[in-house]
Steps between C-alpha positions, in 0.01 A plus 500: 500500500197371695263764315617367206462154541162579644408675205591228287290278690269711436504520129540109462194454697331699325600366197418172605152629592405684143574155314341326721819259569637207316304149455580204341229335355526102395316315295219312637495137366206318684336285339181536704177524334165652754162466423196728590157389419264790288171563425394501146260781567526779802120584469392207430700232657280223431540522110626160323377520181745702201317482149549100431731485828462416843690647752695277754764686676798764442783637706790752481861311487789710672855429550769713632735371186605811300426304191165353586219671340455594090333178392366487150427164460400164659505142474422189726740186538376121497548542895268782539767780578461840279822658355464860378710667269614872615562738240867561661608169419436347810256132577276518788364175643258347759257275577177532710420333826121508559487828340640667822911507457718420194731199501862405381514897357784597279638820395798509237620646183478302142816340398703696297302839562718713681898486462809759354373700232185430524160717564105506565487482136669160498219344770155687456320180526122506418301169465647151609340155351541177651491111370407250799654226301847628460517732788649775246442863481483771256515885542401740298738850524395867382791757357706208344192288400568131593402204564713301806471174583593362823570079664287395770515702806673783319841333570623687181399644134496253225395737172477771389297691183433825377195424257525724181127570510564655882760756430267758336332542805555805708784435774306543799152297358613172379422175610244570815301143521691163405247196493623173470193232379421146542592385183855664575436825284564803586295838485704825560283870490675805496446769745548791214133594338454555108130689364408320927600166411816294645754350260501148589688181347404125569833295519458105387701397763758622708576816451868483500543200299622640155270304281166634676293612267321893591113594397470826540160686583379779726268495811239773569460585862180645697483880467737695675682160597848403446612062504688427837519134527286162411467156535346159310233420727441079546202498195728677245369804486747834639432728739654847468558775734449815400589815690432886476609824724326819482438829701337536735367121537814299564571176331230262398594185348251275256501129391475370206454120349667466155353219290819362326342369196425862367912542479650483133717667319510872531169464629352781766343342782304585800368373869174561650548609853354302776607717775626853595693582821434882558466720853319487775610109401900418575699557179874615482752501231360138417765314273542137524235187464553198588235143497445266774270213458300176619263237389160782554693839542720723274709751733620811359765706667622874461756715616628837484839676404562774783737689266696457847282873583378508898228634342413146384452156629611126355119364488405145444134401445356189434151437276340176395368478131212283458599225278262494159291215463636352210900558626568149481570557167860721453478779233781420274725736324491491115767317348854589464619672165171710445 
């Protein structure tokens, strides 16, 4: 009997061994955000200057969340904080405290994104606009091409639409970049590419107000370059983001400044570049812009989706834009109803 039972010791423990045992793994739910400083350019660390840009600082964001990470777009609140959309449904916040450690971070998912019945088809969340006035929020969605907008502080979703001019787009390329304007219009540019141009539709107003009025017209990237994200800068004119992988380089990622005048009706328009992001220089998966800006200096800010891979990082960089001389002036959109 003692053989036995030491035989079946035996075969448990070895058992035990060959699966390597039983874990239980939790979910982590910090809502810690780390900083750590970069250098633009490894052999060269004191380059600044990018095209039109000038470097000022970057850093790598971690968080030991399990849904931190993904971000494909970017905007800034009146307060200064960033929120970041994450292409899992999810809103990542912070603010920056010298430019050495974030502040007040947040990690949590959209309302209504994740519930019975419901999939990553139902939150794929791609560009996020923002109106300083009302505090509101809209979200564009891939697969089941929305528009979603949200109350102040995301408390919860107040509308919904499905534009008819959206749903021929291919499931997993739809809405990438959703830029809300200063005179309340909206600008929405597809991530799907037509003969190397974008589909793109300029809303009247808000997007999910049924009597919005929709201009369609197409945007032609750089070469090789696919839309990410973009933003209104302070003078009118837009500044696109613009980002291509290839083998063996990597990513590179290029900027371009859309003059909004030269949008009408099923109109193709272009950008000239003003600056490329490319190795040896820091570049990832770059994906969301965002504007920051004072009485002499226009800040631009990037980040990167890390796909959630280890083989990737969550980058922010910072650039300033020189401001043009005559950008007192805005550059005004055409009229409605063109």
């Amino acid at each position: 009997m003692l053989k036995k039972l030491k035989r079946l010791t035996a075969c448990i423990l070895l058992a035990v061994l060959a699966v390597g045992g039983v874990r239980t793994i939790y979910p982590n739910y910090s809502q810690d955000i780390s900083l750590r400083r970069l250098t633009l350019n490894p052999d060269n660390p004191a380059q600044r200057n990018v095209g039109a840009l000038e470097f000022i600082a970057a850093w790598e964001l971690r968080s030991r969340n399990e849904n931190f990470g993904g971000i494909s777009a970017l905007t800034v609140l009146k307060d200064g904080r960033f929120v970041g959309i994450g292409d899992a449904g999810s809103l990542i916040g912070f603010g920056l405290d010298n430019d050495s450690r974030t502040t007040r971070p947040f990690i949590m998912p959209l309302p209504n994104s994740r519930g019975p019945g419901m999939s990553y088809k139902d939150r794929d969340s791609e560009g996020i606009a923002y109106d300083p006035a009302s505090g509101q929020y809209w979200v564009s969605f891939e697969h089941k091409h929305a528009i979603r907008r949200y109350a102040p502080s995301f408390v919860r979703q107040t509308g919904i639409m499905r534009p008819r001019e959206m749903q021929d787009w291919p499931k997993n390329k739809g809405a990438e970049s959703i830029i809300r304007l200063h005179d309340g219009r909206f600008l929405v540019i597809a991530e799907s590419v037509d003969d190397r141009m974008h589909p793109a539709l300029l809303f009247s107003g808000d997007p999910v107000a049924r009597d919005t009025r929709i201009t369609p017209f197409k945007f032609r990237p750089p070469t090789g370059y696919r839309v990410t994200d973009g933003v209104q800068l302070p003078d009118g004119r837009i500044a696109i983001l613009n980002r291509s992988i290839g083998f063996p380089q990597g990513f590179s990622a290029k900027l371009s400044i859309l003059n909004p005048q030269d949008i009408s009706r099923d109109s193709a328009v272009s950008a000239p570049v003003i600056a490329a992001l490319a190795p040896p220089l820091l570049v990832d998966n770059m994906e969301g812009i965002a504007v920051t800006h004072g009485a002499k200096d226009i800040f631009l800010w990037l980040i990167s989706d890390n796909n959630f891979s280890i083989f990737q990082r969550t980058i922010l960089m910072k650039f300033r834009l020189p401001r043009q001389p005559d950008s007192k002036k805005p550059v005004t959109l055409p009229a409605p109803g063109f």
